[in-house]
SENUZA-522770 format. One record per residue (C-alpha): residue number from 1; x, y, z. Coordinates in pm, whole numbers, plus 50000, padded with zeros to 5 digits. Layout:
<tiros>
<tiro><i>NUM</i><X>X</X><Y>Y</Y><Z>Z</Z></tiro>
...
</tiros>
This chain:
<tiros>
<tiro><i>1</i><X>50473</X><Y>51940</Y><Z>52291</Z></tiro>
<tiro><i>2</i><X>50577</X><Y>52176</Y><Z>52613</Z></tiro>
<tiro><i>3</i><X>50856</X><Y>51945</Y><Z>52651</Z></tiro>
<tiro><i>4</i><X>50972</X><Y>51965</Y><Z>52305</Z></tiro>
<tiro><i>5</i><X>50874</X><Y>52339</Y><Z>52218</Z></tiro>
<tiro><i>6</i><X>51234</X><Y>52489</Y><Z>52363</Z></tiro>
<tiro><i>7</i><X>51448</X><Y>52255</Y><Z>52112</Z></tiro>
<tiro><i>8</i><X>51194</X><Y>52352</Y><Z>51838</Z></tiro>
<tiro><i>9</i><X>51263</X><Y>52744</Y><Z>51877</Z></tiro>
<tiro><i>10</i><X>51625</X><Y>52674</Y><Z>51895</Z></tiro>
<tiro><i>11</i><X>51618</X><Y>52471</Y><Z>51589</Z></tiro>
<tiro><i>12</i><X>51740</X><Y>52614</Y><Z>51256</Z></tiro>
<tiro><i>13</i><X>51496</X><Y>52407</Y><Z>51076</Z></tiro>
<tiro><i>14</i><X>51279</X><Y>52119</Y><Z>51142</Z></tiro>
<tiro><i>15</i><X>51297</X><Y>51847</Y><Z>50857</Z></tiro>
<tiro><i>16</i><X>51012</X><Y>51645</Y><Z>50777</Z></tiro>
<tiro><i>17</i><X>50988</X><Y>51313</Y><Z>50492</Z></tiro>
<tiro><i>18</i><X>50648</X><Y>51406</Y><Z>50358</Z></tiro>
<tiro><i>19</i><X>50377</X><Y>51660</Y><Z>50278</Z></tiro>
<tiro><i>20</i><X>50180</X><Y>51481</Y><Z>50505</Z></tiro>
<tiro><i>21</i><X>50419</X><Y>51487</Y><Z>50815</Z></tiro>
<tiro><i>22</i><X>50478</X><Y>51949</Y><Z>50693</Z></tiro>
<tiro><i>23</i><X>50094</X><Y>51938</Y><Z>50742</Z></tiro>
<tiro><i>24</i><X>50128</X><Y>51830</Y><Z>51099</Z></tiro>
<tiro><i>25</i><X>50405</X><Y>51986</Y><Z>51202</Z></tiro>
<tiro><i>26</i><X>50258</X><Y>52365</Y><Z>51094</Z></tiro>
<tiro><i>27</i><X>49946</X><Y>52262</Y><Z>51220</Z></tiro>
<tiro><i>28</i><X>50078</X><Y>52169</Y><Z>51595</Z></tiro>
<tiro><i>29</i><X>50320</X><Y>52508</Y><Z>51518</Z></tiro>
<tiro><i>30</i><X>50153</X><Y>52760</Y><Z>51285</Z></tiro>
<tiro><i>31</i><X>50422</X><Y>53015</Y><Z>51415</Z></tiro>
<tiro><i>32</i><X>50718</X><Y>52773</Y><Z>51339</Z></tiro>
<tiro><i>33</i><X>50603</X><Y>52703</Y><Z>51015</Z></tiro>
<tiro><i>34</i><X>50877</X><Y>52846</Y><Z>50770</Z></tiro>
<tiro><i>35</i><X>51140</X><Y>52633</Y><Z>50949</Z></tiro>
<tiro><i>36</i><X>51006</X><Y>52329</Y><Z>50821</Z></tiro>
<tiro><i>37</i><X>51179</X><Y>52145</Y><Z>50503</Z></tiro>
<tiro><i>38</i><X>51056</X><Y>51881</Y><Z>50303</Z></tiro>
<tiro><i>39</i><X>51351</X><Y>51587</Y><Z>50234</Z></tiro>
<tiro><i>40</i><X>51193</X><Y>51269</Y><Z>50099</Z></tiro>
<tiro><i>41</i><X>51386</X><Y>51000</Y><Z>50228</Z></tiro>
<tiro><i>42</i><X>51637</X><Y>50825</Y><Z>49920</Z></tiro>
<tiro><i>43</i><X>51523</X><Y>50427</Y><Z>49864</Z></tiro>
<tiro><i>44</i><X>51734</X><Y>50208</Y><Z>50019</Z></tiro>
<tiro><i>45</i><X>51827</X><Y>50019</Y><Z>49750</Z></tiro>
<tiro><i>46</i><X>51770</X><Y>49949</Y><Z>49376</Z></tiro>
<tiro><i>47</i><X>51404</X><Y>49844</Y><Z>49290</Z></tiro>
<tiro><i>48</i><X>51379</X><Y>49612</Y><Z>48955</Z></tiro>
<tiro><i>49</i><X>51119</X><Y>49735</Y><Z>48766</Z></tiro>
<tiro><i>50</i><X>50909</X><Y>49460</Y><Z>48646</Z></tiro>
<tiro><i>51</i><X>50723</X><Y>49421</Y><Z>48316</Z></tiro>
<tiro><i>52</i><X>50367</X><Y>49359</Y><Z>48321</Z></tiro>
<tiro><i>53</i><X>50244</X><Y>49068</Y><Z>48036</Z></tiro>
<tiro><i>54</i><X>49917</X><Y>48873</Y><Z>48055</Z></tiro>
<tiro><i>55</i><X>49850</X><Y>48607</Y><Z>48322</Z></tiro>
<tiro><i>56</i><X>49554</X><Y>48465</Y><Z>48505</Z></tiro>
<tiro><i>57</i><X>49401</X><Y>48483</Y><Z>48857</Z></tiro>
<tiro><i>58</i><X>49479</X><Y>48770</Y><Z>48982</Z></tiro>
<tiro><i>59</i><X>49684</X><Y>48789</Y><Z>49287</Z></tiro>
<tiro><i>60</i><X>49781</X><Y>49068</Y><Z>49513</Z></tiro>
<tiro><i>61</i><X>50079</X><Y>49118</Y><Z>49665</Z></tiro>
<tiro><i>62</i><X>50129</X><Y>49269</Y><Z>50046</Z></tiro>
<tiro><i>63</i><X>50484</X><Y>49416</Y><Z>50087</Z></tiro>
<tiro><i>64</i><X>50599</X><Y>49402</Y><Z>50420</Z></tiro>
<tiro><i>65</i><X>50498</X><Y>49311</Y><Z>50755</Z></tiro>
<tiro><i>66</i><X>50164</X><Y>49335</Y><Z>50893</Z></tiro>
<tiro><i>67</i><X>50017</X><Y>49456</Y><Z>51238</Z></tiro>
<tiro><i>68</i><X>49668</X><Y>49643</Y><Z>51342</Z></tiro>
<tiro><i>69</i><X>49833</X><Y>49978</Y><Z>51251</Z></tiro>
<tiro><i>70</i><X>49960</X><Y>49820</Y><Z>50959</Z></tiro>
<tiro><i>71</i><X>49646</X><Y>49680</Y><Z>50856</Z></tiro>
<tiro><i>72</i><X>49623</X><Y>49302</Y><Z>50866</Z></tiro>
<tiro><i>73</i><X>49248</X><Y>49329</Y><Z>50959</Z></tiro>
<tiro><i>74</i><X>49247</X><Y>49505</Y><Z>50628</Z></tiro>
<tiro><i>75</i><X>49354</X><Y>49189</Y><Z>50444</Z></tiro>
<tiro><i>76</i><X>49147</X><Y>48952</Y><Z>50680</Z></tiro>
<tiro><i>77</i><X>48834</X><Y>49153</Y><Z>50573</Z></tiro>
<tiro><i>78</i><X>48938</X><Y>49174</Y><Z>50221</Z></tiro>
<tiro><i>79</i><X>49039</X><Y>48822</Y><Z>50157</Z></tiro>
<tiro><i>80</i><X>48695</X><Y>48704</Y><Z>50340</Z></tiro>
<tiro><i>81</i><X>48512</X><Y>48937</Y><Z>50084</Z></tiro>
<tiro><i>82</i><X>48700</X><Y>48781</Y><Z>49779</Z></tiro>
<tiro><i>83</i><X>48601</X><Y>48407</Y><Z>49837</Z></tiro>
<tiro><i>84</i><X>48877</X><Y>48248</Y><Z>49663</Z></tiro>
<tiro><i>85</i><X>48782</X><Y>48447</Y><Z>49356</Z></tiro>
<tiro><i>86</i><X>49177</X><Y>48599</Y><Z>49409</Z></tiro>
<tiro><i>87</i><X>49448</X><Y>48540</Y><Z>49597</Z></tiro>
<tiro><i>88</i><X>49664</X><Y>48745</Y><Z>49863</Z></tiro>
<tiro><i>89</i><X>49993</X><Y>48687</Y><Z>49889</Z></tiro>
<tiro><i>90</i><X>50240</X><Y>48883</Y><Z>50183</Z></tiro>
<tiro><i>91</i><X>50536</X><Y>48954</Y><Z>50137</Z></tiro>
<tiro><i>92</i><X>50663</X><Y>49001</Y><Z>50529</Z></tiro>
<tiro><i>93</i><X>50558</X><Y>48857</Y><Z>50872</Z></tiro>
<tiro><i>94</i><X>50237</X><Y>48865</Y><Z>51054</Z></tiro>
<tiro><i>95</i><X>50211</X><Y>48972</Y><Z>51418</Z></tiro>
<tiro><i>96</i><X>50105</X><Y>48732</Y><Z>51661</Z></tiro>
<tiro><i>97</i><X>49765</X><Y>48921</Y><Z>51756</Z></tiro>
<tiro><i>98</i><X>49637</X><Y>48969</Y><Z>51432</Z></tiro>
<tiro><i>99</i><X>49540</X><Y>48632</Y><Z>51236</Z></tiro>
<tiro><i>100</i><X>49477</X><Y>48589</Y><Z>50884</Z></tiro>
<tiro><i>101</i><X>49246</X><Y>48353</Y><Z>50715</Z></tiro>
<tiro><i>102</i><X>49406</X><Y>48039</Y><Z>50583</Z></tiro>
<tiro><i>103</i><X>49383</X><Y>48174</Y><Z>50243</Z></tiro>
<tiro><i>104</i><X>49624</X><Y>48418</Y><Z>50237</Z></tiro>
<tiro><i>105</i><X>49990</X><Y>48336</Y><Z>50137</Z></tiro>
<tiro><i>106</i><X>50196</X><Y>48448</Y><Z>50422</Z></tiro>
<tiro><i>107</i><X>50606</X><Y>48412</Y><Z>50260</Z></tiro>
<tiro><i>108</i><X>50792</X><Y>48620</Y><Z>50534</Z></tiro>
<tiro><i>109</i><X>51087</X><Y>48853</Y><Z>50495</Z></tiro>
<tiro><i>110</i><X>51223</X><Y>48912</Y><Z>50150</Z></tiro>
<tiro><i>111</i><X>51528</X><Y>49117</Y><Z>50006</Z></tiro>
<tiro><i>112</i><X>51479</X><Y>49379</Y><Z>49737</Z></tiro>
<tiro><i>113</i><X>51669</X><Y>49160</Y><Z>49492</Z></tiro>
<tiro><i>114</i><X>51434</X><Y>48883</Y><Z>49528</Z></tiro>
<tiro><i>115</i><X>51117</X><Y>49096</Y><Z>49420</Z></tiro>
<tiro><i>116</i><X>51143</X><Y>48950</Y><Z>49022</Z></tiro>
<tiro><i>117</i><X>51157</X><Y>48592</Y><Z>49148</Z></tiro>
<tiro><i>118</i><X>50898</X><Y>48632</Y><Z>49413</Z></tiro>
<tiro><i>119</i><X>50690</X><Y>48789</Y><Z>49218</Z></tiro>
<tiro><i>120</i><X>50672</X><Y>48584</Y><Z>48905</Z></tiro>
<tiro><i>121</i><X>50657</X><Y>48268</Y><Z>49146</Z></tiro>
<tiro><i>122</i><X>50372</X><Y>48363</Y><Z>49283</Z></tiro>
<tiro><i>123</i><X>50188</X><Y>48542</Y><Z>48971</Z></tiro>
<tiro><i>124</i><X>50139</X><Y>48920</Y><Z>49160</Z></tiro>
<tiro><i>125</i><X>49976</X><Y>49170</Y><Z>48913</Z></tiro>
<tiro><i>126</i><X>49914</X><Y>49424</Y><Z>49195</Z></tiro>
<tiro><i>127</i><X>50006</X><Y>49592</Y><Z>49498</Z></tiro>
<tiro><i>128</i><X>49825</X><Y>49676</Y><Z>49808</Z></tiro>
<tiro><i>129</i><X>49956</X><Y>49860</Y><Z>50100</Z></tiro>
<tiro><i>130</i><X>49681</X><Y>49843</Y><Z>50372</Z></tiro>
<tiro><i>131</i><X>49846</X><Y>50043</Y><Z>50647</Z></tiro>
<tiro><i>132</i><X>49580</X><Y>50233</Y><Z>50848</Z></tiro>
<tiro><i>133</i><X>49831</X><Y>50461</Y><Z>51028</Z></tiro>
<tiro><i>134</i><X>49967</X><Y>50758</Y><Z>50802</Z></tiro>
<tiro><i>135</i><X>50371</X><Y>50729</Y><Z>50781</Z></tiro>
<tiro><i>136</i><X>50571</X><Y>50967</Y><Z>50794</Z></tiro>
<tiro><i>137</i><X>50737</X><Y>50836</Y><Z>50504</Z></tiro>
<tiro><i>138</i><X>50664</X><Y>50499</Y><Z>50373</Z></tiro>
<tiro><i>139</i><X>50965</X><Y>50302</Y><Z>50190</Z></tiro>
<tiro><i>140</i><X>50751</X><Y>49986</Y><Z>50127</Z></tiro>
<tiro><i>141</i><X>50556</X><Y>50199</Y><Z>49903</Z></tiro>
<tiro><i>142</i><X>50816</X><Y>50357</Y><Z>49715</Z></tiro>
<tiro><i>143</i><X>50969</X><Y>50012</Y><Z>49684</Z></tiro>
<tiro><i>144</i><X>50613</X><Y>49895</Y><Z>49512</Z></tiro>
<tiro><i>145</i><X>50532</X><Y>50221</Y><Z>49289</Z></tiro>
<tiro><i>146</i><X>50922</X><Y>50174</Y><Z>49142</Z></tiro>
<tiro><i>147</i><X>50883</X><Y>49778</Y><Z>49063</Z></tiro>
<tiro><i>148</i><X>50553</X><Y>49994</Y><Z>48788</Z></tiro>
<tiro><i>149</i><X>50295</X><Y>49768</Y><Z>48902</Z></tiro>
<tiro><i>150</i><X>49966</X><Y>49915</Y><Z>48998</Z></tiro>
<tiro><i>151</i><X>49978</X><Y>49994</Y><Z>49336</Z></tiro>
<tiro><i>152</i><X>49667</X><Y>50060</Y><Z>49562</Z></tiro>
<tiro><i>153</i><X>49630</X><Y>50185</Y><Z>49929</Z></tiro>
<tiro><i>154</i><X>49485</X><Y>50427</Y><Z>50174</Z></tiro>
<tiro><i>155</i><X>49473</X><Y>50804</Y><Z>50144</Z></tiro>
<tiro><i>156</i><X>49653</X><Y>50913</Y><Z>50457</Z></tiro>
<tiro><i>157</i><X>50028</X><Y>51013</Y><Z>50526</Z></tiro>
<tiro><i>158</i><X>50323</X><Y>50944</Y><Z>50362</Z></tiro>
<tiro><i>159</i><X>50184</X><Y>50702</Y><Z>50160</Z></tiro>
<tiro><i>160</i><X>49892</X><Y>50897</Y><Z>49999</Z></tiro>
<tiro><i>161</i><X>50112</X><Y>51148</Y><Z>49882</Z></tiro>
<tiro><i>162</i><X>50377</X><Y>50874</Y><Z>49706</Z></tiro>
<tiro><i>163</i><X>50045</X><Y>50727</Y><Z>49568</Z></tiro>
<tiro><i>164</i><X>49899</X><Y>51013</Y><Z>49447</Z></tiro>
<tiro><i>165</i><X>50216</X><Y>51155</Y><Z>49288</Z></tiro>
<tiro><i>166</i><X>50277</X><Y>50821</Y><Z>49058</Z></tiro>
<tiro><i>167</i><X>50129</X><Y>50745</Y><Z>48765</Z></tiro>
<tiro><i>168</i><X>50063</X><Y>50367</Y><Z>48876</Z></tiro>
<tiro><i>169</i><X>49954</X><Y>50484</Y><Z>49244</Z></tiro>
<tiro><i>170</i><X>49583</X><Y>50475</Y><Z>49361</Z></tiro>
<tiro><i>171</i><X>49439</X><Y>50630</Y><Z>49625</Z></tiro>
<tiro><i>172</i><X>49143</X><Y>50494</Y><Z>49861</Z></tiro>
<tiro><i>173</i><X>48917</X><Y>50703</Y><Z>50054</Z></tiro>
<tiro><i>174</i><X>48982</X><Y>50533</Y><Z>50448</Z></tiro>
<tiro><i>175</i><X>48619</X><Y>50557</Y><Z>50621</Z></tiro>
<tiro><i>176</i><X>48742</X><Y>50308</Y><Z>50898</Z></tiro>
<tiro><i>177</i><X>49016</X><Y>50431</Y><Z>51097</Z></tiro>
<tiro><i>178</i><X>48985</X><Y>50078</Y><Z>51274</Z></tiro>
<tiro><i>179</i><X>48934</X><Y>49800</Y><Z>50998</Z></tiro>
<tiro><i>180</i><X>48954</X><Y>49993</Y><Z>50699</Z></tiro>
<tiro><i>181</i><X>48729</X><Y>49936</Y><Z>50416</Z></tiro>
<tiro><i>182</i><X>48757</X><Y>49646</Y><Z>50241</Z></tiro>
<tiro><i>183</i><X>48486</X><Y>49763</Y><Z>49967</Z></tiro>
<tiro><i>184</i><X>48652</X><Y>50057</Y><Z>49893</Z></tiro>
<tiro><i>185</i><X>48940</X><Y>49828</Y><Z>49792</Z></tiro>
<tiro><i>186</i><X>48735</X><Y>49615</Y><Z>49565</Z></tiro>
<tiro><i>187</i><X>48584</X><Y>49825</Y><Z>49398</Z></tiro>
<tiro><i>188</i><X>48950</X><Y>50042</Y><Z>49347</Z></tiro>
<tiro><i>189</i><X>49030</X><Y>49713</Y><Z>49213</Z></tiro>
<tiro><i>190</i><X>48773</X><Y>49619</Y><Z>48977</Z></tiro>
<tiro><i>191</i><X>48855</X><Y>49974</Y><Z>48843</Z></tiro>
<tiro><i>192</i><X>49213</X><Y>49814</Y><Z>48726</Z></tiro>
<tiro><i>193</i><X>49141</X><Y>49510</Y><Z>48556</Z></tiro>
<tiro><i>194</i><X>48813</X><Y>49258</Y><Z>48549</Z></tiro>
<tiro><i>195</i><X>48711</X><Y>49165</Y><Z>48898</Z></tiro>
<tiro><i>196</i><X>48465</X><Y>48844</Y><Z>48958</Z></tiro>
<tiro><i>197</i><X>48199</X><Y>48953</Y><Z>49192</Z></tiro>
<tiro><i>198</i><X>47816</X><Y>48879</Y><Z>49253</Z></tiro>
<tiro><i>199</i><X>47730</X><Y>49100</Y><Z>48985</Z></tiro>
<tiro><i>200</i><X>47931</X><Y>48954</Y><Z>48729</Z></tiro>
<tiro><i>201</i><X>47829</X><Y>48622</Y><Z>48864</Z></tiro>
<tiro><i>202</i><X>47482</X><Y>48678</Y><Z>48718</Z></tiro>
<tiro><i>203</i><X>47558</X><Y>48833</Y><Z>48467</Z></tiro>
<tiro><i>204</i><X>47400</X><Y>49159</Y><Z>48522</Z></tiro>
<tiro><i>205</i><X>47716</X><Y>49352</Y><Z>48491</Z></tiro>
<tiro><i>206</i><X>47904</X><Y>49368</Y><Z>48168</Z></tiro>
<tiro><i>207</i><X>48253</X><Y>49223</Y><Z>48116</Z></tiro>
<tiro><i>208</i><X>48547</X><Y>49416</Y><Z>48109</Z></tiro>
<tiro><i>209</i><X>48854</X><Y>49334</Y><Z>47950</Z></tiro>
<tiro><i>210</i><X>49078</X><Y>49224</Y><Z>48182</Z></tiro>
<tiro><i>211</i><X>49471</X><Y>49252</Y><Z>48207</Z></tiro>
<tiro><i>212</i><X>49650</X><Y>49149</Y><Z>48499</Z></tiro>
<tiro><i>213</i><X>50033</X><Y>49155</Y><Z>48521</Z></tiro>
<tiro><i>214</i><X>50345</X><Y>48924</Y><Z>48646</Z></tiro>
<tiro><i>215</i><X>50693</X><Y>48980</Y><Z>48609</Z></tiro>
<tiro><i>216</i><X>50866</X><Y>48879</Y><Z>48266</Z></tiro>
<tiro><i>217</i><X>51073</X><Y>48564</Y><Z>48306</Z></tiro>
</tiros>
């Protein structure tokens, strides 16, 4: 910050690509405060929006690539918890250091274009971005919110705010800065559509109508 402060009082303003990032700018510079301006960055290309119609199983989707900070032990935890009873599909590659369980679909790098055929190949009804480091702007979840399926992640950063400011976006309190929490997200997720769980299993929790989503062919 010392080394930085000089180009900061020179500046004319200091652009940031979230509410999030304005938040920690004026807090590390109260004084500096009215310089800052908020410029979302533009996608970076067009998004196909796809039209949600009836299907089965559901299966969530992962957009991008995954690291710690990026929360792969997120989907290792989450996938564990749902036994097979859904499937996890990512979109992106996985870093060395940060295994997955066999389960989970790993597909690799994709192009925006390919989102309709990806998706309706593999039957993905809804989005989860499990990044547990707050961005300072997050395209991958722009990219998700504009396809309209639900999309579900953490409530930190750049993120948060493009969650919280769409009408399919849903926010998750994050009470593990270090794995997440994997109930959090299930139960986020049984709030969207009929989720098998122990409960259900038994038959001491009612059914709920259930509507999960794939692209229109």
């Amino acid at each position: 910050r010392a080394l930085w402060r000089p180009a900061l009082d020179r500046a004319d303003q200091l652009t940031v690509f979230s509410e999030a990032s304005r938040r920690i700018v004026a807090a590390a510079h109260p004084d500096l405060a009215h310089k800052i301006r908020l410029r979302p960055h533009a996608p970076l290309g067009a998004v196909p929006h796809l039209t949600p119609i009836p299907s089965g199983k559901p299966v969530i989707g992962i957009p991008g690539n995954l690291n710690a900070q990026k929360g792969a032990a997120v989907v290792a935890a989450l996938a564990q918890r749902l036994g097979g009873r859904a499937r996890i599909v990512v979109l992106g590659e996985v870093a060395p250091d940060c295994p997955l369980p066999r389960a989970v679909n790993v597909i690799g790098g994709y192009h925006l274009a390919d989102l309709p055929h990806l998706v309706a190949r593999q039957g993905i009804g809804v989005w989860l971005i499990p990044s547990l480091w707050p961005e300072t702007f997050s395209y991958v979840t722009q990219e998700a919110l504009m396809t309209g399926l639900p999309c579900l992640g953490f409530d930190l950063g750049g993120q948060g705010d493009a969650l919280r400011a769409a009408g399919n976006g849903h926010v998750v309190a994050l009470r593990n800065e270090v794995a997440g929490d994997a109930d959090a997200l299930l139960m986020a997720l049984r709030g969207l559509a009929e989720w098998p769980d122990e409960a259900a299993e038994t038959g001491s929790e009612p059914a709920r109508s259930a509507l999960w989503w794939r692209v229109a062919t």
